[in-house]
N, C-alpha and C positions, 0 to 999 in steps of 0.2 A: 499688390504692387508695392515693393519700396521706395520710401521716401529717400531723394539721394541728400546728402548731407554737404550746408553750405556752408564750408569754411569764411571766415573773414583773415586772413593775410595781414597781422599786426605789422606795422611799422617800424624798426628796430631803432631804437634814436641811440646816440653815441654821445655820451657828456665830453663835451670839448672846451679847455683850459683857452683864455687867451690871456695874455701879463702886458702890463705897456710901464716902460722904465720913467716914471715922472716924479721922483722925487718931493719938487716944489709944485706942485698939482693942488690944487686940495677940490679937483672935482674931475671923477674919468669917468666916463659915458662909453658904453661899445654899442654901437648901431649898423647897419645892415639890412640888408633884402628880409633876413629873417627878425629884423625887426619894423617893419617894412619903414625903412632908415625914420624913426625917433619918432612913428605912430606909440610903440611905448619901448624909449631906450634902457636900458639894462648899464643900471649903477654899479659901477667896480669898488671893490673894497682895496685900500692903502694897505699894504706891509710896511712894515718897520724898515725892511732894507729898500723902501721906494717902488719898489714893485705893485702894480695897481694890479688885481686880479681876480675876475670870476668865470663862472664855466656856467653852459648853456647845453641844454640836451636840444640835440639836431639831426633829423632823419639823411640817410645818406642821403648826396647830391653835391652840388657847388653853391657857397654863398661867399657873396661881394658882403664887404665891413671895411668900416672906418672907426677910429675914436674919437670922441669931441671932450679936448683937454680945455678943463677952462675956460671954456666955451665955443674954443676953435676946434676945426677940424683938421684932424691927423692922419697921416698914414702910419702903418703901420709899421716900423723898422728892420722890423725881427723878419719881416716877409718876405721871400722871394717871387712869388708870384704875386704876380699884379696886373689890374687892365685898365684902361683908358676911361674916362665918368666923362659926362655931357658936358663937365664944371671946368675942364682942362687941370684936372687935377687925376690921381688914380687912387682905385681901389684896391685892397687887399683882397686873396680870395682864400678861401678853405674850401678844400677835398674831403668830405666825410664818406669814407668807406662804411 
């Protein structure tokens, strides 16, 4: 008899860019569900032209994120989708296909 063979079904992740425009920052934070929001937040690096920016590999699905500039928290600007947080404040959201 043949043994039938068991695939495992890798995960495909999608490195995904976010930027946040702070010029006078000198601390950007991107947090999120997939960070489970700042259990361990993900330091953005400064551009020269102000732009704060790093990329995160993310399996497809929907994640809510925020920024925390300088200690507060931001929404996102560049976003157009967004949804309501418990804080009366919203979330940004991404679509990873």
């Amino acid at each position: 008899m043949a043994k039938k063979a068991i695939s495992k079904k890798a995960t495909a992740k999608n490195k995904q860019a976010f930027t946040y425009n702070a010029p006078s920052a000198t601390s950007v934070l991107l947090v999120g569900d997939f960070t489970h929001w700042q259990k361990s937040p993900i330091s953005m690096q400064k551009r020269p032209d102000g732009f704060w920016h790093a990329e995160v590999e993310l399996a497809p699905g929907t994640y809510h994120y925020k920024f925390i500039v300088d200690g507060e928290w931001c929404d996102d600007p560049e976003c157009t989708l967004r949804v309501p947080n418990p804080f009366g404040t919203f979330n940004a959201v991404r679509e990873v296909k």
